[in-house]
N, C-alpha and C positions, 0 to 999 in steps of 0.2 A: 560277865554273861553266864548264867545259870547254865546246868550239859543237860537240861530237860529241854531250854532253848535252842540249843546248840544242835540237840536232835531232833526237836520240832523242825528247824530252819531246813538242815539236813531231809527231812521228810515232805515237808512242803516242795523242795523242790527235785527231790527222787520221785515224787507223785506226777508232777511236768515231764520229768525223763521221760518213767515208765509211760504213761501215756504215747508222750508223742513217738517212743522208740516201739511200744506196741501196734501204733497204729501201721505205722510204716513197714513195722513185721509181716502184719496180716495180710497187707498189698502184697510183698515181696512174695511170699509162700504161697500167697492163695494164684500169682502168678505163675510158680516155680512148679503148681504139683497137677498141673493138668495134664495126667497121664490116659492113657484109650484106656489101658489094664490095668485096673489098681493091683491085681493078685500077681500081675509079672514086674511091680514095682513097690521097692521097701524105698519111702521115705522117712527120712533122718531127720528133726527136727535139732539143734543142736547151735552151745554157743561159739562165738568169733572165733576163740581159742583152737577149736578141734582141729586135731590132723591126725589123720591114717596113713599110714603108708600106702602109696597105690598097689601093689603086689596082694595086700591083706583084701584093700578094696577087692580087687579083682579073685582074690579067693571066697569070697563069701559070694560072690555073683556067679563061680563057677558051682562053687558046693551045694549051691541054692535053685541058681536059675533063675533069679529076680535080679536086676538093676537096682544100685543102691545110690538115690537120690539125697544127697546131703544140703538141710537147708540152714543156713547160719543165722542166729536171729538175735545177735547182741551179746552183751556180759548175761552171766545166769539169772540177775535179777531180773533183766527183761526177757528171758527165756520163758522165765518160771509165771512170770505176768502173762505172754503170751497164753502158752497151757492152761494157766487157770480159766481168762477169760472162753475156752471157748469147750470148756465139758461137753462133751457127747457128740463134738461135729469140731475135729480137729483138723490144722493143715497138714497132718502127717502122720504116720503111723507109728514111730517111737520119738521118745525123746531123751537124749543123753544130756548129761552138763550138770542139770537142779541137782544142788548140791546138800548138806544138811543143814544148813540155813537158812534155806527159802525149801525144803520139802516138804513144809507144811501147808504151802499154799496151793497146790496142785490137788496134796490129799484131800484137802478141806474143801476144797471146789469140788470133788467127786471127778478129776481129770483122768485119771488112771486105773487103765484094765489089770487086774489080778493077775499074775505069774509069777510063780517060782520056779526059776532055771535048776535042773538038776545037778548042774554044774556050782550053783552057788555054795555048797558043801566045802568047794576045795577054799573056801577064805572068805568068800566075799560074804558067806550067810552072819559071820563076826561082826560087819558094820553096816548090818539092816537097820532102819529107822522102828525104834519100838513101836509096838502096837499097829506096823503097817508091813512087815514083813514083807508081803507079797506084793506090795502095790512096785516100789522099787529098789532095783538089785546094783550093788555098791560095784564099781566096776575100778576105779582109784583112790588111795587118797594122796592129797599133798599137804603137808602145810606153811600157814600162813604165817609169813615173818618177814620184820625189817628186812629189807636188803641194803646193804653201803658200798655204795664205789670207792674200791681203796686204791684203786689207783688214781682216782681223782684228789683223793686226801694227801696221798704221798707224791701228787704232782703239786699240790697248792701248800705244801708244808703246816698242815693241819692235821691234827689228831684225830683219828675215826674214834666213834663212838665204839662203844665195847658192851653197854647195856640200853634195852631203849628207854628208861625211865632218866638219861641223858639228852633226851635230845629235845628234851625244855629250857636246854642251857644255852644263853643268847652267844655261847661260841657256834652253834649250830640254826642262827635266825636263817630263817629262808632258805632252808636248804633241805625239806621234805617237804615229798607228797603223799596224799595221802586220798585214801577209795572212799566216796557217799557211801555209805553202810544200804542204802534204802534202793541201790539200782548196783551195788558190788558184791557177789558172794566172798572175795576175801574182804570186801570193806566191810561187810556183818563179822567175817570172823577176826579182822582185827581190833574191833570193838570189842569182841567177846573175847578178845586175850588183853584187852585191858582191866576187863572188867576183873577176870579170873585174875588176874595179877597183884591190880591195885585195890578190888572191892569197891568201898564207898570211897575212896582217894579218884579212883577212875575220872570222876566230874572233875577232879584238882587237875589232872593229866590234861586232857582234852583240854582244859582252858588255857594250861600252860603252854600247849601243843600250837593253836591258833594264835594263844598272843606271841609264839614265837615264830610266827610266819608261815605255819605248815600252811600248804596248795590245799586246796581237794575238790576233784576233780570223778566223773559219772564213772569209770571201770578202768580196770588195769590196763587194757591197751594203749590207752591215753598216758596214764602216768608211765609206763616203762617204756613202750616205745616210741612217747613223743617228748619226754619231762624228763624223762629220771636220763644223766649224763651218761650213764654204762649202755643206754639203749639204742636202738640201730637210728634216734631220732637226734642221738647226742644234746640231748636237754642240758638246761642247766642246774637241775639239780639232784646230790650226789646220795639222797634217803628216799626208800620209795617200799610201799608195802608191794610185797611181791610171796617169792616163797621159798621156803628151806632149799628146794632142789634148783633155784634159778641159777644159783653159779655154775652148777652145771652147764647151763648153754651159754654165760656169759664173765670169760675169764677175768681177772683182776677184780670181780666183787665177793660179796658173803655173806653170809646171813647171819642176823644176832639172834642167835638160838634159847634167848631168854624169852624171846617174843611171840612164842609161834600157837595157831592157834589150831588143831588135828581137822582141818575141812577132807569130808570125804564126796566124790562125785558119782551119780548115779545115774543108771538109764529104766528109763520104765515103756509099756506098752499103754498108748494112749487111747480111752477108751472114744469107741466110735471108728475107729480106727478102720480104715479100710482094707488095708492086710493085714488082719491083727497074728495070723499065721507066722505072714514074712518079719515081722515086726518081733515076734517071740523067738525066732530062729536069728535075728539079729541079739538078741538079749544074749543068749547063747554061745555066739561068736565073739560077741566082745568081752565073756570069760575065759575063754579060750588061750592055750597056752602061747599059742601064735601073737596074739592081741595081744595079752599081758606082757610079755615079753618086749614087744614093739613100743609100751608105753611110756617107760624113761628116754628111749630117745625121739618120738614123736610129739610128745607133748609135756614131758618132766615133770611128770608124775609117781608117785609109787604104786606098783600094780597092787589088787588085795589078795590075790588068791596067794598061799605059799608056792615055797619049794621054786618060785621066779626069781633068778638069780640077776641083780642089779650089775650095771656096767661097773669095772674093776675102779672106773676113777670118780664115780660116787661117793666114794669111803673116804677119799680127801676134800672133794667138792662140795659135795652134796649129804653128808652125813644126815640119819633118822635122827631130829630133835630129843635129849633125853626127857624132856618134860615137856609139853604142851598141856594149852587150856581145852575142855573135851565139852561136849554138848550135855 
């Protein structure tokens, strides 16, 4: 099988996802945001993933004065579909998640109002999207790498892998998952740390990948918390694209830090936007040292701004990859 077909196949049917998971966004939201006052309420468009702490929530609604409505609307790829599809008459007033994988698609739609946070100085103005600067402001990154259940390996007296250009070797059949590139923001960037990896071998990978049984499946929630065996769904199987910082929240696995590919996450003020006020003082907030700081243990990420000092058991768990593939 050809990796042109491989990602034709791939595409045809993240075009099905995105569709059908847009359409069912649009309902959802377009339910969720029927407020009397748009100016006394910031809606959050944002993907599955998201969590705040509620103390943060509830400070940004004191410092503000507006209610902050958060609406979840899939992995980023169907996030980023949504937003696109609906320029100048949006279901909410920011959107956090579109990551640098799919930032182009929001740009290119004209979906997003102009703002630069003055805040973005302290880190985050370092992993702007060139030639868009203003449109959205980098609020974490993570990255995107194998994850392996090693206590699954050292329960089944099997050898973990140690590099992932290993787990083409039929001691490893059927035993990863892996993200549609075409409806996953780390399934695009584990593509592209193949790509960066292998070059033109990449097409060799990916076939070697499928004929040894890799899954793949529409976004990460699926694969880690219903597939991959380390997850709260206890799957059966023990390789799953996830990210550098997952061990953090899930002891006995690890990441192969050969693999990893620099995704960074972004939030933007979306044009048409009915509080585009509350919506830019939300952009603000989530630079915020309060925010940044909240980020490695709400959602296991690394905040962008400096001088945000990471939890002390990062340094063994969750180590910064010495090399990643970059945009």
């Amino acid at each position: 099988m050809a990796f042109s077909t491989v990602l034709s196949g791939l595409r045809r049917r993240g075009r099905a996802a995105v569709i059908a998971m847009t359409a069912l966004s649009l309902v959802a939201t377009s339910a969720a945001c029927s407020s009397a006052d748009p100016a006394d309420e910031v809606v959050l468009l944002t993907h599955n993933s998201f969590e705040l702490p509620q103390n943060l929530v509830d400070k940004f609604e004191q410092d503000t004065g507006k209610k902050l409505k958060i609406v979840r609307s899939g992995d980023a790829g169907q996030l980023s579909a949504t937003v696109s599809l609906t320029p100048g008459s949006p279901k909410g007033d920011a959107v956090f998640g579109i990551d640098n994988t799919f930032a182009a698609r929001p740009i290119e739609a004209k979906a997003l109002e102009p703002y630069r946070s003055p805040l973005a100085t302290g880190g985050a103005a370092e992993f702007a999207v060139d030639g868009a600067e203003d449109m959205l402001t980098a609020v974490d990154r993570g990255d995107v790498c194998i994850n392996i259940d090693d206590a699954w390996f050292d329960k089944n007296d099997v050898p973990a892998p140690t590099k992932f250009d290993q787990l083409t070797d039929p001691k490893y059949r059927d035993m990863t998952v892996l993200l549609d590139p075409s409806t996953s923001s780390p399934g695009m960037g584990f593509l592209l740390a193949t790509i960066g990896r292998f070059g033109d071998g990449a097409e060799d990978y990916w076939r070697g990948m499928i004929d040894n049984g890799a899954q793949i499946v529409s976004g990460w929630e699926i694969a880690y918390n219903q597939i991959f065996s380390a997850g709260s769904g206890h799957g059966d199987r023990p390789i799953v694209v996830s990210y550098a910082s997952s061990p953090a929240a899930t002891p006995g696995t690890s990441a192969l830090l050969d693999s990893c590919f620099a995704q960074v996450e972004y939030i933007g003020v979306l044009r048409g936007a009915a509080n585009v006020d509350g919506a830019k003082q939300l952009v603000d907030f989530m630079l915020s040292p309060e925010v940044q700081a909240a980020l490695p243990a709400s959602m296991y990420v690394y905040p962008v701004q400096k001088d945000v000092r990471l939890p002390d058991s990062w340094r063994q768990t969750a180590p910064v990859p010495a090399w990643t593939v970059t945009m």
